[in-house]
Backbone as CSV, one residue per row, in Angstrom:
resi,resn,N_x,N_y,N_z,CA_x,CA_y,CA_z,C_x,C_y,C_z
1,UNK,162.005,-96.121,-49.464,162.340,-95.635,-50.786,163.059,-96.743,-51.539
2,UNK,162.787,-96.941,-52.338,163.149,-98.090,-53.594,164.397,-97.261,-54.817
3,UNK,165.703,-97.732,-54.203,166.495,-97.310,-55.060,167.174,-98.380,-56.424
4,UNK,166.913,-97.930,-57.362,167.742,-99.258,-58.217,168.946,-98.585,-58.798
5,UNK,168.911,-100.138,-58.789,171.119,-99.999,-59.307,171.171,-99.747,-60.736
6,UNK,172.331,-98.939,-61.423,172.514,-98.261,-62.401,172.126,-99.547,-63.498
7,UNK,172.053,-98.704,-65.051,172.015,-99.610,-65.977,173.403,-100.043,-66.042
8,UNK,173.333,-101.270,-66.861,174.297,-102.313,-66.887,175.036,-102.894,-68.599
9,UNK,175.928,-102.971,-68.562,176.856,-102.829,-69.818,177.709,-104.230,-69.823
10,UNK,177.503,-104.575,-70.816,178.713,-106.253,-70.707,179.932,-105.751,-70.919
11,UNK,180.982,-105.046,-71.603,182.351,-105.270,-71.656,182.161,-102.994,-71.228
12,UNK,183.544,-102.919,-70.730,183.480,-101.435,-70.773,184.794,-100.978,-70.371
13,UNK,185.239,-99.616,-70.939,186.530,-99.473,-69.808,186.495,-97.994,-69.295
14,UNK,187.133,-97.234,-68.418,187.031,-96.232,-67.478,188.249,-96.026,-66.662
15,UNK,188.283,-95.273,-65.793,189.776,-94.775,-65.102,189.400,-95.287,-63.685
16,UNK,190.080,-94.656,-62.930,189.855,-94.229,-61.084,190.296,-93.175,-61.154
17,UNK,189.715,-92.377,-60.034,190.288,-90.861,-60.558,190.099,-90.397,-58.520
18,UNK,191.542,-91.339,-57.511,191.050,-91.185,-56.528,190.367,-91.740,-55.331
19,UNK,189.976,-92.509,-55.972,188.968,-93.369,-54.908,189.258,-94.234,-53.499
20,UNK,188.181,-94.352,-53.075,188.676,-95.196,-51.642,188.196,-96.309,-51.636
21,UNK,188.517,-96.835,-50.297,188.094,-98.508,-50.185,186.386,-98.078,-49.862
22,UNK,185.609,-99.182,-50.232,184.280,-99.551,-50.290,183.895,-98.731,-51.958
23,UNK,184.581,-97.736,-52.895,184.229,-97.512,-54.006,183.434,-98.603,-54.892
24,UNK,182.447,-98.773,-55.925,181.930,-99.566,-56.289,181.283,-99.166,-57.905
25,UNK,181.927,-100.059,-58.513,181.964,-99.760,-59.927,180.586,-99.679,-60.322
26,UNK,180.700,-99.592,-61.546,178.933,-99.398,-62.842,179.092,-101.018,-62.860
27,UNK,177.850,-100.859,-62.825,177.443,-102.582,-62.962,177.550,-102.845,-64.742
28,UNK,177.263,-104.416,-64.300,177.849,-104.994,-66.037,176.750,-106.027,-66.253
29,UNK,176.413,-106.693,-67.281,175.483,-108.100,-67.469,176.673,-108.965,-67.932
30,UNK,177.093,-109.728,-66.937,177.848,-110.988,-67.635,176.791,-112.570,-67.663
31,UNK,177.564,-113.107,-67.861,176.976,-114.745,-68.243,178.300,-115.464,-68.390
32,UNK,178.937,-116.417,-66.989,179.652,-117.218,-66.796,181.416,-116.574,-66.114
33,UNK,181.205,-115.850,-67.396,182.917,-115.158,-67.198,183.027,-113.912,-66.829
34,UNK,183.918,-113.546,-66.330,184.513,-111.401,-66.478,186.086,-111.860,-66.054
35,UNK,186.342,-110.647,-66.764,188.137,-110.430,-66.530,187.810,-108.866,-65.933
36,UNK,188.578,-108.733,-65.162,188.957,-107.319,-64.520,190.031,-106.850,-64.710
37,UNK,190.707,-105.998,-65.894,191.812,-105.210,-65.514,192.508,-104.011,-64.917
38,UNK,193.623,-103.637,-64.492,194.045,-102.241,-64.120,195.117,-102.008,-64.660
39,UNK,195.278,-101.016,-65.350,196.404,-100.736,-66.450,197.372,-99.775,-65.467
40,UNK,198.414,-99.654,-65.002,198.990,-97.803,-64.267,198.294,-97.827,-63.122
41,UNK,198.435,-98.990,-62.094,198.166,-98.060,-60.750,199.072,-97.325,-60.260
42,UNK,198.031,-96.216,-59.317,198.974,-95.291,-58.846,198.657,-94.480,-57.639
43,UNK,199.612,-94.540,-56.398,199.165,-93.290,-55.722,200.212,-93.307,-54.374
44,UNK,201.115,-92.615,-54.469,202.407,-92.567,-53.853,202.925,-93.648,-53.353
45,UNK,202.328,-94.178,-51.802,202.676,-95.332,-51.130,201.839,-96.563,-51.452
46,UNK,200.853,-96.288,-51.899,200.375,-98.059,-52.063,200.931,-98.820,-53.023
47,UNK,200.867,-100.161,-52.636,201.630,-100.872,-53.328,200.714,-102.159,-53.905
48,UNK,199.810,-102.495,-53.440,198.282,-103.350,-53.684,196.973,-102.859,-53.852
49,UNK,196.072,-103.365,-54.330,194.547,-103.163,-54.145,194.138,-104.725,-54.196
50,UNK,193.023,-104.807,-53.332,192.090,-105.935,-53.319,190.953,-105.600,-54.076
51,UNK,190.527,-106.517,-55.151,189.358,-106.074,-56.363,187.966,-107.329,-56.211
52,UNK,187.053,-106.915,-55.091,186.161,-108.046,-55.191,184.923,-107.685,-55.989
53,UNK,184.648,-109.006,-56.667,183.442,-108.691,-57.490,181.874,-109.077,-56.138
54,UNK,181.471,-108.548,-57.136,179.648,-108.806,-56.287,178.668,-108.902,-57.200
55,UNK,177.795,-109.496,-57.339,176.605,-110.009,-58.092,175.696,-108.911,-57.751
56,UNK,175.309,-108.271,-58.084,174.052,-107.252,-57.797,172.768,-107.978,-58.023
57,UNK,172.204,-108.130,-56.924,171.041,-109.620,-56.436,169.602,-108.015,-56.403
58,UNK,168.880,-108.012,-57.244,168.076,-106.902,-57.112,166.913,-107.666,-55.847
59,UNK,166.382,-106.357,-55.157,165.978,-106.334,-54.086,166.027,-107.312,-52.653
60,UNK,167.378,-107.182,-52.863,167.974,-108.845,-51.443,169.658,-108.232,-51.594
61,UNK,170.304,-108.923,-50.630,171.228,-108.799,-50.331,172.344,-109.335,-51.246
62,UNK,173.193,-108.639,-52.031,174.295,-108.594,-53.219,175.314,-110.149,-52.831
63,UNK,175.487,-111.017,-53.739,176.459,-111.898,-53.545,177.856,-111.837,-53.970
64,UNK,178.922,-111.928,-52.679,180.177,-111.825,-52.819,180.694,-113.068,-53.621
65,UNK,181.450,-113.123,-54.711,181.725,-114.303,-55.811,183.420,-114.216,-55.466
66,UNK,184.037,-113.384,-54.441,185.294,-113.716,-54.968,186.455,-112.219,-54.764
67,UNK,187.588,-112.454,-54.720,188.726,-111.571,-55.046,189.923,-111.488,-55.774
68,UNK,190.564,-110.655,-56.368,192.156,-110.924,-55.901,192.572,-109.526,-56.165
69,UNK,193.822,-109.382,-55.384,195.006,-108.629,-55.029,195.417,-108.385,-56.075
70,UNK,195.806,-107.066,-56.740,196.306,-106.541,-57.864,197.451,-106.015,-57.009
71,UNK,199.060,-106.301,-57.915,200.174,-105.545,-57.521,200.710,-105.030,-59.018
72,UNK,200.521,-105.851,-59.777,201.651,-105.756,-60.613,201.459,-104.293,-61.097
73,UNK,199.976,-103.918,-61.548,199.904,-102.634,-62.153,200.380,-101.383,-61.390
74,UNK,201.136,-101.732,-60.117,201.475,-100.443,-59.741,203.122,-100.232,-59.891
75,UNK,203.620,-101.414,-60.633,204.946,-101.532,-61.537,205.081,-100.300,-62.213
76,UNK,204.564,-99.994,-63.009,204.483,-98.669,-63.991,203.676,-98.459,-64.563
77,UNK,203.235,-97.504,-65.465,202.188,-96.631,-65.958,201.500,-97.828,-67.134
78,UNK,202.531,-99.192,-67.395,201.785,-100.050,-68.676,201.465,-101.291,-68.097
79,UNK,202.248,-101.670,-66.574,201.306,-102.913,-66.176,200.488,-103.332,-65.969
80,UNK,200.242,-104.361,-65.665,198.589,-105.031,-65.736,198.527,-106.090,-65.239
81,UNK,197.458,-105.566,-63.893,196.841,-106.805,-63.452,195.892,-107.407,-63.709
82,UNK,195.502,-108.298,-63.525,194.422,-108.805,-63.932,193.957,-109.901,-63.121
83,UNK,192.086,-110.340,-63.263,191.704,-110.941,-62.561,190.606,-111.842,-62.988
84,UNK,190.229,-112.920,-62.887,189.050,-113.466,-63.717,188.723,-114.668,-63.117
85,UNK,187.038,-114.430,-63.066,186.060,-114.622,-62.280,185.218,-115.880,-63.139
86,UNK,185.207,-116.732,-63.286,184.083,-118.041,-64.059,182.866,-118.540,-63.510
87,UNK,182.159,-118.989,-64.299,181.443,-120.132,-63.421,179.754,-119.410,-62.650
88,UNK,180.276,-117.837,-63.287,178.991,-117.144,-62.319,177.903,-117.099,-63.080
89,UNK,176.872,-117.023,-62.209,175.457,-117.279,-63.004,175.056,-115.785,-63.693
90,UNK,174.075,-116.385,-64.771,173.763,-115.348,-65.264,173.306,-113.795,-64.739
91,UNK,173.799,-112.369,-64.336,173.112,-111.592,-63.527,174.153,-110.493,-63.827
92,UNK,173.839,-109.020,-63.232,174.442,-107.812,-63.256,175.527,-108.003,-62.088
93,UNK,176.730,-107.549,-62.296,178.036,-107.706,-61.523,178.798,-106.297,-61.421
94,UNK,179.290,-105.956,-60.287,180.213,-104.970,-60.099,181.480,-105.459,-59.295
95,UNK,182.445,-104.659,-59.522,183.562,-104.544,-58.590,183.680,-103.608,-57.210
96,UNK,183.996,-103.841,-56.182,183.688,-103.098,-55.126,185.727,-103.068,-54.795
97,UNK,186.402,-101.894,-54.637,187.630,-101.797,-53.789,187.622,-102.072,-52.767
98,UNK,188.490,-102.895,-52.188,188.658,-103.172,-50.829,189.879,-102.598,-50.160
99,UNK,190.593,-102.907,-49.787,191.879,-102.279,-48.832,192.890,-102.168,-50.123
100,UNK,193.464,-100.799,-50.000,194.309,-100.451,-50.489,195.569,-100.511,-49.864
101,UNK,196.907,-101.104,-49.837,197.903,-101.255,-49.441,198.284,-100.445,-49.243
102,UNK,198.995,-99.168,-48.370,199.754,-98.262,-48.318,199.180,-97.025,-48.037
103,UNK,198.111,-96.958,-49.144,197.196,-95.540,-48.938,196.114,-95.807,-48.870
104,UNK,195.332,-94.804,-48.817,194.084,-94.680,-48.202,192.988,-94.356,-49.883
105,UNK,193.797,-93.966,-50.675,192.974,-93.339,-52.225,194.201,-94.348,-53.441
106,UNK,193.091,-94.487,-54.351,193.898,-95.119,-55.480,193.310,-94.265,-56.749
107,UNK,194.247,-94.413,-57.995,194.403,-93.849,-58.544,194.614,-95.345,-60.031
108,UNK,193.856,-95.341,-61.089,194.195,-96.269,-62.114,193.901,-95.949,-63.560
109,UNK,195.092,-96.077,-64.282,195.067,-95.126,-65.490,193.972,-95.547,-66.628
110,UNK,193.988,-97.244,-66.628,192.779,-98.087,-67.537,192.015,-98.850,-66.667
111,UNK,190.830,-98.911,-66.018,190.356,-100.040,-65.861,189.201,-100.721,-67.320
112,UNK,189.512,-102.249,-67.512,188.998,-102.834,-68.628,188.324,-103.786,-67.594
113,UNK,186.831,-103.902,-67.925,186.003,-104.938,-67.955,185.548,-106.268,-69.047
114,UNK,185.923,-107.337,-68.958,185.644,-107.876,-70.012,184.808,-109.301,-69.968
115,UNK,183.782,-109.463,-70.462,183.113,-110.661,-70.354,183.117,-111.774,-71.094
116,UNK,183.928,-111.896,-72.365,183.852,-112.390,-73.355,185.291,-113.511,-73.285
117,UNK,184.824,-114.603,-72.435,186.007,-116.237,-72.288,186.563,-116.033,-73.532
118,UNK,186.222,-116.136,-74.555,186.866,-116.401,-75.967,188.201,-115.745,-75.883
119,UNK,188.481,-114.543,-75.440,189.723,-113.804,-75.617,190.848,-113.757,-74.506
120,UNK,190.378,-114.885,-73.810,191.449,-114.996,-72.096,192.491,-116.205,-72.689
């Protein structure tokens, strides 16, 4: 069975409402750049998330481009981490959660996707 990956959006923003490690975002069309933000993390004991992007490689195996460790947004309901990715070739990209520090589910009040270098 031939499943394809969702349609794809260059800049976008959305919540977490919950989620666990291996969760995996709506794909995006970038060209070179993305910023990843998290506005208000939250979820009792965790204190980190690991945010890796992946290239969505249609019919072959997805390329890992990279990570980083978000803390700050779990400061309070207005911090913000952030993360940004260059240099990647033209193609559809998602974020996949990796280990959550503390807990097992995360919780994030803004996540912002953004592709557009001009505004970093």
């Amino acid at each position: 069975m031939l499943t394809l990956a969702p349609s794809a959006f260059a800049n976008w923003s959305s919540n977490l409402d919950g989620v666990m490690s291996g969760f995996e975002s709506r794909r995006w069309d970038d060209q070179q750049y993305t910023e990843i933000r998290f506005t208000g993390c939250d979820q009792g004991y965790a204190t980190s998330v690991d945010v890796n992007l992946w290239e969505d490689v249609a019919l072959n195996y997805d390329n890992y481009k990279g990570d980083h460790t978000f803390t700050k947004c779990f400061d309070n309901s207005t911090s913000v981490s952030a993360g940004t990715f260059s240099g990647l070739p033209v193609n559809n990209y998602y974020f996949k959660i990796g280990t959550i520090g503390g807990s097992n589910q995360l919780w994030v009040r803004d996540v912002d996707v953004d592709t557009t270098l001009a505004d970093s």
